[in-house]
C-alpha positions as a Markdown table, in Angstrom:
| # | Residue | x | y | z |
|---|---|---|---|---|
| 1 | Unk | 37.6 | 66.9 | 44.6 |
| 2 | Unk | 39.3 | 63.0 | 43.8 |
| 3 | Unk | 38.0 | 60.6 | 45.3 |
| 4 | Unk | 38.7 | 57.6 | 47.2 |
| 5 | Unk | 39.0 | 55.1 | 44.8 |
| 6 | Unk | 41.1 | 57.2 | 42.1 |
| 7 | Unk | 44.0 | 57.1 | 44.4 |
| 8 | Unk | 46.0 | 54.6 | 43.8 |
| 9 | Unk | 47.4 | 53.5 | 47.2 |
| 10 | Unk | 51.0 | 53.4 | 47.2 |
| 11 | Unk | 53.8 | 56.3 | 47.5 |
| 12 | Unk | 56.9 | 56.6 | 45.9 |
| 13 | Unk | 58.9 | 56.3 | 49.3 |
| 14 | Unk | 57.8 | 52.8 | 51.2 |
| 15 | Unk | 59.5 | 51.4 | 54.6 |
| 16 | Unk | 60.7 | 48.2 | 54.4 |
| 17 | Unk | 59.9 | 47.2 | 57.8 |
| 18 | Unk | 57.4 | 45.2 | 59.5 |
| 19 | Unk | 56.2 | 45.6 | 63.1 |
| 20 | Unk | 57.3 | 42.3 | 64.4 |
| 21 | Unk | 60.7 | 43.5 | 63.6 |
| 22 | Unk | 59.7 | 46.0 | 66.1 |
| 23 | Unk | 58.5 | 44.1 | 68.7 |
| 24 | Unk | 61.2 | 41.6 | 68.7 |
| 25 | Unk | 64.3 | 44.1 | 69.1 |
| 26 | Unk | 62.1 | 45.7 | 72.4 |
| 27 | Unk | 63.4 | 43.7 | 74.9 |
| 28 | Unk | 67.9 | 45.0 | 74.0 |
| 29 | Unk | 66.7 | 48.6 | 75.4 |
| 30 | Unk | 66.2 | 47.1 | 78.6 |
| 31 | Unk | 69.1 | 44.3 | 79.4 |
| 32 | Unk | 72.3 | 43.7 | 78.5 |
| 33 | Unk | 73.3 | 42.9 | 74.9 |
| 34 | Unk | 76.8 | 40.7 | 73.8 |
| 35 | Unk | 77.5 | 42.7 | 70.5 |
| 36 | Unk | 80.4 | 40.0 | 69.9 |
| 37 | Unk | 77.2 | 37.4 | 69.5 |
| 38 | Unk | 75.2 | 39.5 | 67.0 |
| 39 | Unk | 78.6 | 40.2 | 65.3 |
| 40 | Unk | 79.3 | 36.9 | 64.8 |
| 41 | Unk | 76.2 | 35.9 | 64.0 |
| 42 | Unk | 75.7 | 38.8 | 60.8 |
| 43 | Unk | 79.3 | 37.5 | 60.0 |
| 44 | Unk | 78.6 | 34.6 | 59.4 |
| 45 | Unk | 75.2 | 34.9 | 57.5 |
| 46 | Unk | 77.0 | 37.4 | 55.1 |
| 47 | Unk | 80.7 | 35.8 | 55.0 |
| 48 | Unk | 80.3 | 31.9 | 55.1 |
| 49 | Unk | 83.3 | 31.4 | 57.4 |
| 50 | Unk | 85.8 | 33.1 | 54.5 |
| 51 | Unk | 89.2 | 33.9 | 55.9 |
| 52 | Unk | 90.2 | 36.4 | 53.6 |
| 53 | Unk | 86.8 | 38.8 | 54.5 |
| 54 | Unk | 86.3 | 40.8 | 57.3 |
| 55 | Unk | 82.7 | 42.8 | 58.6 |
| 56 | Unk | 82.5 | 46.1 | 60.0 |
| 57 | Unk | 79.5 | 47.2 | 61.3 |
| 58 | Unk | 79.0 | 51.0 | 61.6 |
| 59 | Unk | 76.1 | 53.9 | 62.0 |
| 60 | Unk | 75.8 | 54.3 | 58.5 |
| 61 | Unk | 77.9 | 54.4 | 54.9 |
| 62 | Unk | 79.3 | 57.9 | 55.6 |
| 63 | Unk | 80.8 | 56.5 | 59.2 |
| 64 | Unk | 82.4 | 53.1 | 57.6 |
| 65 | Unk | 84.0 | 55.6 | 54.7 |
| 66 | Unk | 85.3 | 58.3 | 57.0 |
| 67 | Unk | 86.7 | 54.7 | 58.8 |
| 68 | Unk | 88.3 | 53.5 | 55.7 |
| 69 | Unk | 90.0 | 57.2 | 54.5 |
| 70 | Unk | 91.1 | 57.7 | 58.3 |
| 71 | Unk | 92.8 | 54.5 | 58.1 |
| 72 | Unk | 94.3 | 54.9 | 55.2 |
| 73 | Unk | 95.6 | 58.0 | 55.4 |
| 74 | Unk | 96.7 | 59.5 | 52.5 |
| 75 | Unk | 98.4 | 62.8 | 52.1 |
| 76 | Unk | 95.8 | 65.5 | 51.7 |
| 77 | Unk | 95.2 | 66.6 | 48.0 |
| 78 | Unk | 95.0 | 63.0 | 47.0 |
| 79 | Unk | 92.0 | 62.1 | 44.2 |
| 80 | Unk | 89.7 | 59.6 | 44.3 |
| 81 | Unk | 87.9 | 58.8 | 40.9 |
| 82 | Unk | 84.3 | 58.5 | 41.4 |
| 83 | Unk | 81.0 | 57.7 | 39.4 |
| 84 | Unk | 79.4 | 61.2 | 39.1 |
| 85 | Unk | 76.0 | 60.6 | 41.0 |
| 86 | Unk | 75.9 | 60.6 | 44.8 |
| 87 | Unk | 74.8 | 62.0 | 48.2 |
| 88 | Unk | 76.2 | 65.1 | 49.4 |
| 89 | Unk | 77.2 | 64.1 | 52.6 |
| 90 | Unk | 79.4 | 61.1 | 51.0 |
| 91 | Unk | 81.6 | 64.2 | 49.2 |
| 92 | Unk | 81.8 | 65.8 | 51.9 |
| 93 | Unk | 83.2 | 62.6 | 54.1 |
| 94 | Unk | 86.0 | 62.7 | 51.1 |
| 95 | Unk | 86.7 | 66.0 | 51.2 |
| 96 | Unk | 87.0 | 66.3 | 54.9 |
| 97 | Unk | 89.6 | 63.7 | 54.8 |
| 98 | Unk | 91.5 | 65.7 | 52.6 |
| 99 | Unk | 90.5 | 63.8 | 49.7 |
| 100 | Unk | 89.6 | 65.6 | 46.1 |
| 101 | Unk | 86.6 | 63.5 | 44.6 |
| 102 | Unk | 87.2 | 63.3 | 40.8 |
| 103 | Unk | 83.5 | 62.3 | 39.5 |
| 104 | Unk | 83.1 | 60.8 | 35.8 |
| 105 | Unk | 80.1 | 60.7 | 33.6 |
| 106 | Unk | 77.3 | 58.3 | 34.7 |
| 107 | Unk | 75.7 | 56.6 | 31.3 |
| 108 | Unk | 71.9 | 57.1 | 31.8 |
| 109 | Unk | 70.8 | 53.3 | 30.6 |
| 110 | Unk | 73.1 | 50.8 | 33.1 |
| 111 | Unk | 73.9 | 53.7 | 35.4 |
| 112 | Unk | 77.3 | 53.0 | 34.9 |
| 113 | Unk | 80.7 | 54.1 | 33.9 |
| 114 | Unk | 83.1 | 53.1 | 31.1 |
| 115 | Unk | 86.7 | 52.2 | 31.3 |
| 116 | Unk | 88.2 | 54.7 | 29.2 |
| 117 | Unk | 86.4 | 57.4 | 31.9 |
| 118 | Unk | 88.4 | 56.3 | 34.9 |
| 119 | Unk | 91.8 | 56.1 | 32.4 |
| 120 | Unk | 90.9 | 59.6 | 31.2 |
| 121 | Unk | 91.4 | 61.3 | 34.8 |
| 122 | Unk | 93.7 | 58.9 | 36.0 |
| 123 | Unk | 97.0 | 60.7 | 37.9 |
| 124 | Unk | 100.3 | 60.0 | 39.4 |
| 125 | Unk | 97.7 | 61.8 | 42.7 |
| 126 | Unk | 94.9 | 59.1 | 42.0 |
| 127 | Unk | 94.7 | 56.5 | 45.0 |
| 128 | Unk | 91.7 | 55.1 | 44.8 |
| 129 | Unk | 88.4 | 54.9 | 42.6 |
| 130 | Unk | 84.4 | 54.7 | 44.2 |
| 131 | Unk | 81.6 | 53.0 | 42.3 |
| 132 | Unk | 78.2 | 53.7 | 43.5 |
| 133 | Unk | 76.0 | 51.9 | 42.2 |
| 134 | Unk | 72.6 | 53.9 | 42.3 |
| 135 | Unk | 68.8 | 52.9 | 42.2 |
| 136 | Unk | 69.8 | 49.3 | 43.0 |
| 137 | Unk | 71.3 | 49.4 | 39.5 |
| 138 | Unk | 74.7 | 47.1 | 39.5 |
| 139 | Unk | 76.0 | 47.3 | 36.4 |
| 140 | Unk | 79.2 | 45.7 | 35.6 |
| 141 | Unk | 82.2 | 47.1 | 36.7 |
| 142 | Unk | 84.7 | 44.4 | 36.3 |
| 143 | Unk | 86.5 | 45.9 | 33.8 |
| 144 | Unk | 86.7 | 48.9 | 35.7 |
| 145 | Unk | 88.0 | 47.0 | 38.9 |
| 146 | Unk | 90.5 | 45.0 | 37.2 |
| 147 | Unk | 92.1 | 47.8 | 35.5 |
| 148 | Unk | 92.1 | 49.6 | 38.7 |
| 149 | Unk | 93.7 | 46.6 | 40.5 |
| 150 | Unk | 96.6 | 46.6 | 37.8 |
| 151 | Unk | 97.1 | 50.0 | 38.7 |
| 152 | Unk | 97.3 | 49.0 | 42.5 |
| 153 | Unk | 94.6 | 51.5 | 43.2 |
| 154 | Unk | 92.4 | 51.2 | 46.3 |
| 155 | Unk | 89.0 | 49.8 | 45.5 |
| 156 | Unk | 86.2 | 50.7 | 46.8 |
| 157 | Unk | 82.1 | 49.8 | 46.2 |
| 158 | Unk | 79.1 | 51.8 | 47.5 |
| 159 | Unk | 76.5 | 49.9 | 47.6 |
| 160 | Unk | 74.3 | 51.8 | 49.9 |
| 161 | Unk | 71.5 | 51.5 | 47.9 |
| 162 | Unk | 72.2 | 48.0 | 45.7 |
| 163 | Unk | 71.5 | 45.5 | 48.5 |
| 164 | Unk | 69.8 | 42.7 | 47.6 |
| 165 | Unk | 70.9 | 39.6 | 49.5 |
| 166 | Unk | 73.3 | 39.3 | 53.2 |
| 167 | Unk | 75.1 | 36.3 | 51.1 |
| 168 | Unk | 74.8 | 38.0 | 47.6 |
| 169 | Unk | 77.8 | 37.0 | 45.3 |
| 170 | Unk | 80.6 | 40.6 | 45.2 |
| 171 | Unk | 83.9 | 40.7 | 43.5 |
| 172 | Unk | 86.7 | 39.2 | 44.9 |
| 173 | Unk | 89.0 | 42.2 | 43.6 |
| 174 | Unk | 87.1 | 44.6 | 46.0 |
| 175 | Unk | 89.0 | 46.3 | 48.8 |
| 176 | Unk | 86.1 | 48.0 | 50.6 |
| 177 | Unk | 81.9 | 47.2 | 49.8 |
| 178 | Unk | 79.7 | 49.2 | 52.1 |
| 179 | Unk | 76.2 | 48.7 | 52.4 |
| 180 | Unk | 73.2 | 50.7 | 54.1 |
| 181 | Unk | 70.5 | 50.2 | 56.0 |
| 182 | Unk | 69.0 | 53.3 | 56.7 |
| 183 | Unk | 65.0 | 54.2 | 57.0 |
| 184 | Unk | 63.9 | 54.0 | 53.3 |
| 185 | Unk | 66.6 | 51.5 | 52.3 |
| 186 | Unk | 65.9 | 47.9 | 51.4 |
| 187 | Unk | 65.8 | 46.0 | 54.4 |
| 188 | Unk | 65.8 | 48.9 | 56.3 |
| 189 | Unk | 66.8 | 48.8 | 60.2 |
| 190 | Unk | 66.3 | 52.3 | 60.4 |
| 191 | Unk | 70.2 | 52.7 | 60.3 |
| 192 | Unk | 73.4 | 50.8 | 60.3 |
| 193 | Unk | 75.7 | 50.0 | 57.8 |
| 194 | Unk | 77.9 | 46.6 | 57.0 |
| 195 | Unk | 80.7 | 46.9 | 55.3 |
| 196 | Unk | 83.5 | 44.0 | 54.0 |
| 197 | Unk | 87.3 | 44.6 | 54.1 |
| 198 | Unk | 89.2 | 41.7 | 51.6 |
| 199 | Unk | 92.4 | 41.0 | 51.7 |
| 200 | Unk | 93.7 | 43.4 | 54.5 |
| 201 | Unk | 94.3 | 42.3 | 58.2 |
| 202 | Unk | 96.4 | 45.6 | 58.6 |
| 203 | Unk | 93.7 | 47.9 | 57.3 |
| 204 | Unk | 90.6 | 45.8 | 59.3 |
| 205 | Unk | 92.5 | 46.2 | 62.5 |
| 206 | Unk | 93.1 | 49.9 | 62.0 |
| 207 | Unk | 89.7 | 50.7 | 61.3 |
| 208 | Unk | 88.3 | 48.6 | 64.3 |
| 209 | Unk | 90.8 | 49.9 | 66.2 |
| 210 | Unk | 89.8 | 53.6 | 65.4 |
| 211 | Unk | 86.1 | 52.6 | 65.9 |
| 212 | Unk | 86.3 | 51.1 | 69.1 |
| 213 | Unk | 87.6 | 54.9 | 70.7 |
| 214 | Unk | 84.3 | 56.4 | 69.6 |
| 215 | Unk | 81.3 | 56.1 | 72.0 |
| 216 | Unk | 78.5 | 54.9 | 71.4 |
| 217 | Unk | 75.4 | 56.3 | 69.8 |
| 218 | Unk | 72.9 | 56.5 | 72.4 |
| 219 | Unk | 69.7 | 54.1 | 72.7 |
| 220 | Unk | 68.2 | 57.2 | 73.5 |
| 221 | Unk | 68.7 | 58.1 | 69.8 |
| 222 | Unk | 67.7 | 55.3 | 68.3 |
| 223 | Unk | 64.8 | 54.8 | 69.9 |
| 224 | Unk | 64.1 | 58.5 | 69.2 |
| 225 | Unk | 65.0 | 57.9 | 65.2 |
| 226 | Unk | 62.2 | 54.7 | 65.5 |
| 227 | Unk | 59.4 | 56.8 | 66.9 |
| 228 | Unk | 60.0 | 59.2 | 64.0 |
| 229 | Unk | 59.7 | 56.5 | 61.4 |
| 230 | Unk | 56.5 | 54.8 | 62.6 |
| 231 | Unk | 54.4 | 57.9 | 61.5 |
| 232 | Unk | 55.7 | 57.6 | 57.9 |
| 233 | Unk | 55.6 | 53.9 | 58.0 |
| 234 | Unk | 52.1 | 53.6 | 59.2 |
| 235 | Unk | 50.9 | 56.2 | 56.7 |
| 236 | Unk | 53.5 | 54.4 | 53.7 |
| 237 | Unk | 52.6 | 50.7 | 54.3 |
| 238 | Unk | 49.6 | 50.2 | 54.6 |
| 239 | Unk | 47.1 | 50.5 | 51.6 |
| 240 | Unk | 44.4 | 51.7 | 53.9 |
| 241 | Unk | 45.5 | 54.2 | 55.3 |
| 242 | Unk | 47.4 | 55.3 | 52.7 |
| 243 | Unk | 45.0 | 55.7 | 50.3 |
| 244 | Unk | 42.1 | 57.2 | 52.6 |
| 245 | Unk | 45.1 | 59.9 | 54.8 |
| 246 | Unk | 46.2 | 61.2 | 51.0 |
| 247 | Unk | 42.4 | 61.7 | 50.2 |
| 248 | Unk | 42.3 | 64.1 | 53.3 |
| 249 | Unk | 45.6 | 65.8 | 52.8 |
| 250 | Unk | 44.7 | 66.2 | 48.6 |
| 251 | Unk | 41.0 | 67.4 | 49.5 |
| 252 | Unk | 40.9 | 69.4 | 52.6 |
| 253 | Unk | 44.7 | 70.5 | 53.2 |
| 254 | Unk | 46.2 | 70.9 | 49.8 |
| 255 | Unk | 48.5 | 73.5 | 50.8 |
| 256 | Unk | 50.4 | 71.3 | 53.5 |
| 257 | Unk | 53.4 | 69.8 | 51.8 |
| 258 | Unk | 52.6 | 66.2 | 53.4 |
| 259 | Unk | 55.4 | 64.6 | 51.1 |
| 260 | Unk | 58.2 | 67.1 | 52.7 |
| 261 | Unk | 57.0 | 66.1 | 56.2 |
| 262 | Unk | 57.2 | 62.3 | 55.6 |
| 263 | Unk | 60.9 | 62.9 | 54.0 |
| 264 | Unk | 62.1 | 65.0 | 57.1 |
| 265 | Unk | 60.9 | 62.0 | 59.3 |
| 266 | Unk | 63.0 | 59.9 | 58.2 |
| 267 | Unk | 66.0 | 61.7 | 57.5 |
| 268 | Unk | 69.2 | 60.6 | 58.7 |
| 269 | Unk | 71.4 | 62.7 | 61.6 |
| 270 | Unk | 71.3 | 65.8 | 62.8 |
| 271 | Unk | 74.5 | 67.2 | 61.9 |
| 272 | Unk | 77.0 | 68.8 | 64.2 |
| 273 | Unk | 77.8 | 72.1 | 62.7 |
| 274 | Unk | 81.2 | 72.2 | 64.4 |
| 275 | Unk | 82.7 | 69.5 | 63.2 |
| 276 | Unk | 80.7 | 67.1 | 61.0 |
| 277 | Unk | 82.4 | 64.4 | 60.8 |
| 278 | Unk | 81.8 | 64.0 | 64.5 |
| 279 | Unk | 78.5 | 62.9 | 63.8 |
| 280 | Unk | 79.3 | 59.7 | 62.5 |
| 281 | Unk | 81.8 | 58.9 | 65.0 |
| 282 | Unk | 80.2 | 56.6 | 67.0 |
| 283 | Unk | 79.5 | 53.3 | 67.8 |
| 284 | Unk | 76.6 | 51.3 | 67.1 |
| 285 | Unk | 74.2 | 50.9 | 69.4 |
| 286 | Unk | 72.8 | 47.7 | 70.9 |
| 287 | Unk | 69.4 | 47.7 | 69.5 |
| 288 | Unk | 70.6 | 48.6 | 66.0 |
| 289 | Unk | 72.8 | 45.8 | 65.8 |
| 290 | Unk | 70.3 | 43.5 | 67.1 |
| 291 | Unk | 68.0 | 45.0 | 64.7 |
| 292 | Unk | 70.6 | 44.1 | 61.8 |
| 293 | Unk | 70.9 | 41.1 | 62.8 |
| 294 | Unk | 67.6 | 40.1 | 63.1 |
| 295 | Unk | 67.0 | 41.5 | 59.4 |
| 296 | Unk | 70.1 | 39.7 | 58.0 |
| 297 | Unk | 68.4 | 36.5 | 59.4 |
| 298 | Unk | 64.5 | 37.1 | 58.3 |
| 299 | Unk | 65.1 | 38.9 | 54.5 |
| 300 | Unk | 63.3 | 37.0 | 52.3 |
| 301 | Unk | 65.1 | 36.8 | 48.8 |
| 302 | Unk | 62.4 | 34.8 | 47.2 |
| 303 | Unk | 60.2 | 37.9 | 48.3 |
| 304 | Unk | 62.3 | 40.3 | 46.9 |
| 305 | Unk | 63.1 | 38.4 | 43.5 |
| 306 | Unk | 59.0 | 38.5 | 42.7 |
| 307 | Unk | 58.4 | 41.7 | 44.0 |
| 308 | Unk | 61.5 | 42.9 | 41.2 |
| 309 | Unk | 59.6 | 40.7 | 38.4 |
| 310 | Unk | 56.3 | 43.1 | 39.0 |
| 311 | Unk | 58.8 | 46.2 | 38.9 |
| 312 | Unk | 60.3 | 44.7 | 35.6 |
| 313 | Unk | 57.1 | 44.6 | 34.2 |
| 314 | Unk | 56.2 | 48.4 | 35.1 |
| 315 | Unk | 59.7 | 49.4 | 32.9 |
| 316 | Unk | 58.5 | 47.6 | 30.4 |
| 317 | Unk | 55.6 | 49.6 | 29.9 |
| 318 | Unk | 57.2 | 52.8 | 30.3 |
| 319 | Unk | 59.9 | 51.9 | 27.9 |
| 320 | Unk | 57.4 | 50.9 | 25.0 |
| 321 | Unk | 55.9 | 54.0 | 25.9 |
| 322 | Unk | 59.1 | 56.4 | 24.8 |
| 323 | Unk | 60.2 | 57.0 | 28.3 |
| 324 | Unk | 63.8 | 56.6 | 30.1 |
| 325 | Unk | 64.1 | 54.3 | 33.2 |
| 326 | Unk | 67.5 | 54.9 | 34.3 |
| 327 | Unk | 69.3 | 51.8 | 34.5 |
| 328 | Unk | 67.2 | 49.8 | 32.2 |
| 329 | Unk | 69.6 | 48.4 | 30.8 |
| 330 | Unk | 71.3 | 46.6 | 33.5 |
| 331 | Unk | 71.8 | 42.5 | 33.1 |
| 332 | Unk | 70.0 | 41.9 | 36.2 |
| 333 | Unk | 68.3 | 44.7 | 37.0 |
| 334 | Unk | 66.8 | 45.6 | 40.8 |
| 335 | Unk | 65.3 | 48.7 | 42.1 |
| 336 | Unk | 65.6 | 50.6 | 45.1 |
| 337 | Unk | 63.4 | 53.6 | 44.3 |
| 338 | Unk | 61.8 | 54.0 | 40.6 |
| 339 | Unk | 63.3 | 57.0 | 38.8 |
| 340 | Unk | 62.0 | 57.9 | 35.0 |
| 341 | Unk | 63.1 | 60.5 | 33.3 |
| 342 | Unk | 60.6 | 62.9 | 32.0 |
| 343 | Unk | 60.6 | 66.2 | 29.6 |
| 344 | Unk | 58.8 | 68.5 | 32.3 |
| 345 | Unk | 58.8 | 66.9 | 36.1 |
| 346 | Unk | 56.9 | 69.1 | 37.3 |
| 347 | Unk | 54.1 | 69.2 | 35.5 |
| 348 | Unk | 54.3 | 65.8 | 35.1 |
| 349 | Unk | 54.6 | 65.5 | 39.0 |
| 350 | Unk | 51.2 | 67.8 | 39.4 |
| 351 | Unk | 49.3 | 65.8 | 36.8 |
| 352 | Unk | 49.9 | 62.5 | 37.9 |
| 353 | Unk | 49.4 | 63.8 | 41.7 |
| 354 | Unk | 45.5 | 65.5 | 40.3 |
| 355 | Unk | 45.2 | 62.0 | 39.3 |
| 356 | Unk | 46.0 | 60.3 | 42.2 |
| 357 | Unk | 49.8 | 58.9 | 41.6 |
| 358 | Unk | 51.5 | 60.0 | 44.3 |
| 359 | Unk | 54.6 | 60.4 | 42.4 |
| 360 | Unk | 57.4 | 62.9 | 43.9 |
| 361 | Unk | 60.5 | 64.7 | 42.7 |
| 362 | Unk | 62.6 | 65.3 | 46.0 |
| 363 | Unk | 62.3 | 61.9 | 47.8 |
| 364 | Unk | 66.6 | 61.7 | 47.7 |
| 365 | Unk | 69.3 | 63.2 | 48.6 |
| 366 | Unk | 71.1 | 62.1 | 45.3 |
| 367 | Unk | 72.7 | 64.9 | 43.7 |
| 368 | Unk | 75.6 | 65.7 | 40.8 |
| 369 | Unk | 78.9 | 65.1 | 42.4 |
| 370 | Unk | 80.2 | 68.6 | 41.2 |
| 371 | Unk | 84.3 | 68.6 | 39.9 |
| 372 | Unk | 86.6 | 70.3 | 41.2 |
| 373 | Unk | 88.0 | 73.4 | 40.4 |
| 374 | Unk | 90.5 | 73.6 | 37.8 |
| 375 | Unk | 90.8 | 73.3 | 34.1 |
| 376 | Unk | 91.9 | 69.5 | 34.3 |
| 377 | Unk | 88.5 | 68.5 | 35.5 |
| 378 | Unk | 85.5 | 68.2 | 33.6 |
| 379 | Unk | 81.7 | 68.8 | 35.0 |
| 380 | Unk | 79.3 | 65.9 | 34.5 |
| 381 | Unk | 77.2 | 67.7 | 32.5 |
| 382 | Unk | 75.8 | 64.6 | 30.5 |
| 383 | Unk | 74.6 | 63.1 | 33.7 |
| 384 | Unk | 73.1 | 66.2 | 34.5 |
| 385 | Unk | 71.1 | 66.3 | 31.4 |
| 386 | Unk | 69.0 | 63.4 | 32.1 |
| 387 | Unk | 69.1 | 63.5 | 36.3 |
| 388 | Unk | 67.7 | 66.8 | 36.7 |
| 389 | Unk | 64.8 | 65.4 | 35.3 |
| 390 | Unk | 63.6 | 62.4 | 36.5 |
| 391 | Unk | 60.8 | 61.8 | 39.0 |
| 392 | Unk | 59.9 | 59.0 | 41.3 |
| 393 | Unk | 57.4 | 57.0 | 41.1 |
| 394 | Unk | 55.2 | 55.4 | 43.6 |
| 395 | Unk | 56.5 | 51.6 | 42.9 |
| 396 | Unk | 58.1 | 49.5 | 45.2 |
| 397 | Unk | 58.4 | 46.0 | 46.7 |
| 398 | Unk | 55.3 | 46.4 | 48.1 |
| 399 | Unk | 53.2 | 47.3 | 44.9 |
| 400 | Unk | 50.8 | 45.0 | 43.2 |
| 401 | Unk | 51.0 | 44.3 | 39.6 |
| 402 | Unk | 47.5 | 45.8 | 38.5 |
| 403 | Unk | 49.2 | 49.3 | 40.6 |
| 404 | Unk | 52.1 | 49.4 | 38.5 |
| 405 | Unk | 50.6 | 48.7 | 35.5 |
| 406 | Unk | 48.0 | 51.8 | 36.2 |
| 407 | Unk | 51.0 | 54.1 | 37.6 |
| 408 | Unk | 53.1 | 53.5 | 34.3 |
| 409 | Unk | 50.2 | 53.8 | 31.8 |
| 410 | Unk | 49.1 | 56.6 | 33.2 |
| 411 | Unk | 52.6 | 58.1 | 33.3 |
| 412 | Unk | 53.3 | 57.5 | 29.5 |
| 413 | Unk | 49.7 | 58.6 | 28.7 |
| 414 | Unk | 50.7 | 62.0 | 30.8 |
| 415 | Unk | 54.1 | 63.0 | 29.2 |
| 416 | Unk | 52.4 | 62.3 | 25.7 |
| 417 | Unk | 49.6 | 64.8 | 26.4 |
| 418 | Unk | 52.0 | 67.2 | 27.3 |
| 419 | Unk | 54.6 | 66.5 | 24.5 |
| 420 | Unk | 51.3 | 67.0 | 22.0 |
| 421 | Unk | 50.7 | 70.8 | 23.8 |
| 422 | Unk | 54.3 | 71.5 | 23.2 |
| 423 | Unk | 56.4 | 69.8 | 20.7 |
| 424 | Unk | 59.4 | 71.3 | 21.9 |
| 425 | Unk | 59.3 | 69.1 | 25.0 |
C-alpha cells in the first residue's frame, strides 16, 4: 500500500482555470449578451487596432479550419503539405473538404520541419501548407513560410496548442493562425477558438459570411460541457485533493481506470455520425465568448513565463539524465503538456505510477498523420519512431519546483533500472 505522502500531488493533465472565471461568466446564461462588444473587445487585446488583421472567433480549431477550406474552395483532390503530427479530427476536417493532407517528417528535438521536406512533396496540386506546432513547441518556420509565400501557396499556422500570450508577436507572412481554447489547453475556456486572417478582406468576409448561417451552439451545451470539467478540475487542481483522491483510487480501487474517466470528461464534442462536419458548424455561444474574453483580459504572462522557467529546469534534468524531451531544442521553448520519450512506456508508466508519479500515456489525441495512398507519398516513419514512445508527465504550470525536480529524477532513475535489466532497451 503507498502512502499519502509518496504521492506526489500533481497529474499529467491540469485545468487551467480558476473558479472566479466561473463565477464571473454566471450571470451571460441568464440576460442578454452584445457579442459585437466581447468581439471587439478580444480584437482589440489580440490585434492592437492593425488594419491588415482580422479575428474570427469559432467553437474550436476544427470549426475555424473547415471555415477557412470552405471558403476557399479548392477543387477536390487538392494537397495540403503538413507537419506529420496531429489530431485526427484535424485530418479528417481536410479530407472532408476534399483536401488530401500530405504530412512530412517531424524532427524529434524542435518539433519541426525542414525546408527541403515541404520542397520534396511540393506539386503543381499543392495549395497550401499547415504547421502545427505541437507541445507548445514553436520552432522556426520562417524559412518554411517564406518559401511557401514565393510559391504563392496558402499559409496556414496551428497553433492550438502553442498559445502563450493574446498579443504574442506571429509572422506577418501568415494567411491563417488558429488558436484553441479547449478544456486542457492553456488558458483554457473550456472551448473556443480565435483565429487571425492577414491580408484578405475577401477571404474574412466569406468565412464570416458562412459562419453567421450556422446556429448557435446551445448554452445548454456549454453549460453541460462546464459541469463535466469541474469534477476533473477539482480532482486536477488542487494538491489536496489530488494527492489524498489518488491515494484511494491507487489503494482500494486499483482496477478502475480513474485516468480514462478524467480524459473522457473533458473530451471535446460528441460527434454526429451522419455528417461530422456538422458538428462544428455552429456558432459560439454567449457564455463562451464572454468566457474568452474574460480570459484574454485576466492571463497573466508574467505567470506563465515563471511557471516555463521551473518546466525548463525539469528538462534539464532529464536531458543530463540520457532522456529525449521532444522539442528541447526549441529557441524559446514552452510547454503545453510534458512529453519524454522513453525505451518501454509502459513499464515505465507502471513504475513511476507504484511510486506515486501519476504519469500517463493516452492523455492526447495526437496521433501520426498517416500519408496517403500511393507510391509518391512517403509514411512518417521517423516520427513514428520516437512518438509512439513517449509518455506524459505530471508537470505543468501549476507544479512547484521541488515536484519537478522529484518527478524527473525519479523518471531518469526508472528508465536506467530498466535499461540495466535489459540492455537491449
Amino acid at each position: 500500500m503507498i502512502k499519502g505522502d509518496q504521492i506526489v500531488p500533481y497529474s499529467a493533465l491540469y485545468i487551467d482555470m480558476q473558479y472566479r472565471h466561473l463565477f464571473n461568466t454566471l450571470w451571460a446564461y441568464l440576460k442578454p449578451v452584445d457579442q459585437n462588444k466581447y468581439i471587439q473587445e478580444i480584437e482589440q487585446i489580440w490585434l492592437g487596432g492593425l488594419k491588415n488583421q482580422k479575428i474570427l472567433i469559432t467553437l474550436c480549431v476544427r470549426a475555424s479550419t473547415d471555415l477557412v477550406l470552405q471558403a476557399l474552395n479548392w477543387p477536390p483532390g487538392s494537397e495540403v503539405i503538413i507537419t506529420g503530427i496531429n489530431i485526427p479530427d484535424m485530418i479528417q476536417v481536410l479530407r472532408l473538404n476534399g483536401i488530401i493532407p500530405v504530412p512530412v517528417e517531424v524532427n524529434p528535438d524542435t518539433l519541426g520541419c525542414t525546408l527541403d521536406s515541404f520542397k520534396k512533396f511540393y506539386t503543381e496540386k499543392t495549395k497550401g501548407i499547415m504547421i502545427s506546432y505541437v507541445f507548445g513547441a514553436k520552432f522556426d518556420a520562417t524559412e518554411i513560410i517564406d518559401w511557401a509565400k514565393s510559391k504563392g501557396l496558402f499559409i496556414m499556422e496551428d497553433e492550438a496548442e502553442s498559445f502563450v500570450a493574446p498579443n504574442a508577436k506571429l509572422n506577418p507572412n501568415v494567411d491563417f493562425s488558429t488558436f484553441s481554447f479547449g478544456s486542457i489547453k492553456t488558458c483554457s475556456a473550456f472551448g473556443g477558438s480565435i483565429s487571425v486572417i492577414r491580408n484578405n478582406e475577401a477571404l474574412y468576409r466569406k468565412m464570416k459570411t458562412l459562419q453567421e448561417s450556422y446556429p448557435k451552439w446551445s448554452q445548454h451545451n456549454y453549460f453541460k460541457r462546464t459541469l463535466k470539467n469541474l469534477i476533473p478540475m477539482i480532482l486536477l487542481n488542487s494538491q489536496k485533493i489530488n494527492r489524498s483522491s489518488r491515494w484511494v483510487f491507487i489503494n482500494f480501487f486499483s482496477n478502475w481506470d480513474y485516468k480514462e474517466f478524467v480524459v473522457n470528461s473533458i473530451r471535446g464534442f460528441q460527434k454526429n455520425p451522419s455528417d461530422i462536419l456538422q458538428t462544428y458548424r455552429f456558432r459560439v455561444p454567449d457564455p463562451m465568448l464572454v468566457m474568452l474574453a474574460l480570459r484574454m483580459k485576466t492571463f497573466d504572462v508574467d505567470q506563465f513565463n515563471i511557471a516555463t522557467q521551473r518546466q525548463l529546469a525539469g528538462q534539464k534534468i532529464l536531458i543530463k539524465g540520457g532522456l529525449l524531451v521532444p522539442g528541447h531544442a526549441v529557441e524559446d521553448r514552452k510547454f503545453w503538456l510534458y512529453p519524454v520519450v522513453v525505451p518501454d512506456p509502459e513499464k515505465t508508466y507502471k513504475i513511476l505510477n507504484s511510486r506515486g508519479i501519476d504519469a500517463y500515456m493516452g492523455v492526447t489525441q495526437l496521433d501520426i498523420v498517416e500519408s496517403p495512398i500511393g507510391s509518391s507519398y512517403q509514411y512518417p516513419n521517423n516520427t513514428l519512431s520516437y512518438f509512439k514512445n513517449i509518455l506524459y508527465l505530471p508537470i505543468h504550470q501549476n507544479a512547484d519546483l521541488k515536484s519537478i525536480q522529484i518527478i524527473c529524477k525519479q523518471v531518469v532513475e526508472v528508465v536506467d533500472m530498466l535499461k540495466n535489466r535489459n540492455p537491449k532497451l
